[in-house]
N, C-alpha and C positions, 0 to 999 in steps of 0.2 A: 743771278746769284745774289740773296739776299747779303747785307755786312751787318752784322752787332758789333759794337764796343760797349765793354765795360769798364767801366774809369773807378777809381778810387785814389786815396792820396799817395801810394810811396807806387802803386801797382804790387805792392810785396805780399798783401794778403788778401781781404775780399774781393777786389775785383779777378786775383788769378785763380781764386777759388769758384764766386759766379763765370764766371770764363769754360773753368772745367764741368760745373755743374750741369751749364746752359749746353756746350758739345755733345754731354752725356745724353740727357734728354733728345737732342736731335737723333744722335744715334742709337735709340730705343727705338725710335719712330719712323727710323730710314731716311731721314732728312738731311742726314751730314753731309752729304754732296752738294746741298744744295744752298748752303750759310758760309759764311766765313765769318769765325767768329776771333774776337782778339779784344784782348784787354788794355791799357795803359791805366798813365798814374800824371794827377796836378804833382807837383815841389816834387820831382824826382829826377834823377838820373837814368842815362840807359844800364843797362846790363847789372842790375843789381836782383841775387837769386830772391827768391821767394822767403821769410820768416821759415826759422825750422819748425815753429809752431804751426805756423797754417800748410806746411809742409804734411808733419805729423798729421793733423787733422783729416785733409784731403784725404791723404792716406786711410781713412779710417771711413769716410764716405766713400772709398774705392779707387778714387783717383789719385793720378802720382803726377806732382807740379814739383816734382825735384830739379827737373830740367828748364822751368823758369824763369826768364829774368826780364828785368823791370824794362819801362818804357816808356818815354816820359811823353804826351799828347802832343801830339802836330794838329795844325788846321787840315793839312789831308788828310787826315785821320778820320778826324768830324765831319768835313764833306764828302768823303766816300763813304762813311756808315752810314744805314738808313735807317738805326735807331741807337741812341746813345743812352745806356744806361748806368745812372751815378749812384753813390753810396749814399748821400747825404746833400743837404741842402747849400751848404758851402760849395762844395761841388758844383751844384747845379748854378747855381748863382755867379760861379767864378768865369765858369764854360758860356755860359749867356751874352755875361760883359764880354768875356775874351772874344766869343764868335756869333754874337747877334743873330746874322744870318741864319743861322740854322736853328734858332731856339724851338722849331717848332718838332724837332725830332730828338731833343733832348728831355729825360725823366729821370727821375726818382724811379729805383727798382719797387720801392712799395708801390708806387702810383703807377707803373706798368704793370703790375702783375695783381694788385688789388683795389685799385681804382682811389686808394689811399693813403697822401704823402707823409712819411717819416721816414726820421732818417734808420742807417743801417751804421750803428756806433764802431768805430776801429778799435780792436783788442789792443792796440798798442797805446791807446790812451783809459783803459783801465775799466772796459766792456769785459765781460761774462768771455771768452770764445768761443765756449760751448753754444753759446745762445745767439751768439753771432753767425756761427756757421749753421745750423740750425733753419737760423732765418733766411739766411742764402737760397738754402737748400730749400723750404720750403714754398718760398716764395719765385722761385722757377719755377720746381715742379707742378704747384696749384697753377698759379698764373703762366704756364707757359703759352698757350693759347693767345689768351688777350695780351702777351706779348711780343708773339708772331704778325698778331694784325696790325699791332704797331707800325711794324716796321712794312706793311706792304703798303 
């Protein structure tokens, strides 16, 4: 069984929206049995629910992350997934220092899924969220492929 994480800063919005995104996709494809997919969050707590914005939103991509709550990253976490993917480069940079070892299965979701690192801006520092979920969304569904191989 394959692991993804996806990481972002609080886990309260894009990362549990590529979370649900990435699930979705599998299960178009018949591959849900075969991923375990899960998200966490840098500077956070556990069990804190989802943004009622990225709430809302999902919702309107079709899925429901009402039941959500936050998760703050473990090193278990990072050494059982076999591909890590982050919102942005602080992220990626934080995850590095913190866990060395593993740098070679940590990305950038642009750099997984389009071979092209930038970052994915948090709506809660004053990003579009239209444009933000958007980009979530399309950069799974393009890149979900070249982000399967990642992780094998």
């Amino acid at each position: 069984m394959k692991r993804m994480l996806f990481v972002c800063t609080a886990n309260r919005y894009r990362s549990a929206i590529a979370e649900a995104c990435f699930k979705e996709e599998l299960r178009k494809r018949g591959l849900d049995d075969s991923w375990k997919v899960q998200s966490s969050g840098t500077w956070t707590t556990d069990g804190l629910p989802a943004i009622p914005d990225a709430i809302k939103r999902a919702g309107h991509l079709g899925f429901d992350i009402s039941n959500h709550r936050s998760t703050a990253i473990t090193g278990d976490q990072v050494k059982e997934a076999d591909l890590v993917l982050v919102m942005d480069a602080g992220h990626k940079e934080a995850l590095q220092v913190e866990f060395p070892q593993f740098n070679k299965k940590i990305f950038l979701l642009s750099e997984a899924s389009k071979g092209i690192a930038y970052d994915i801006p948090d709506p809660m520092s004053g990003a579009d969220p239209n444009d933000v979920v958007t980009e979530i969304q399309t950069l799974i569904k393009t890149g979900f492929e070249m982000i399967c191989d990642l992780a094998r």
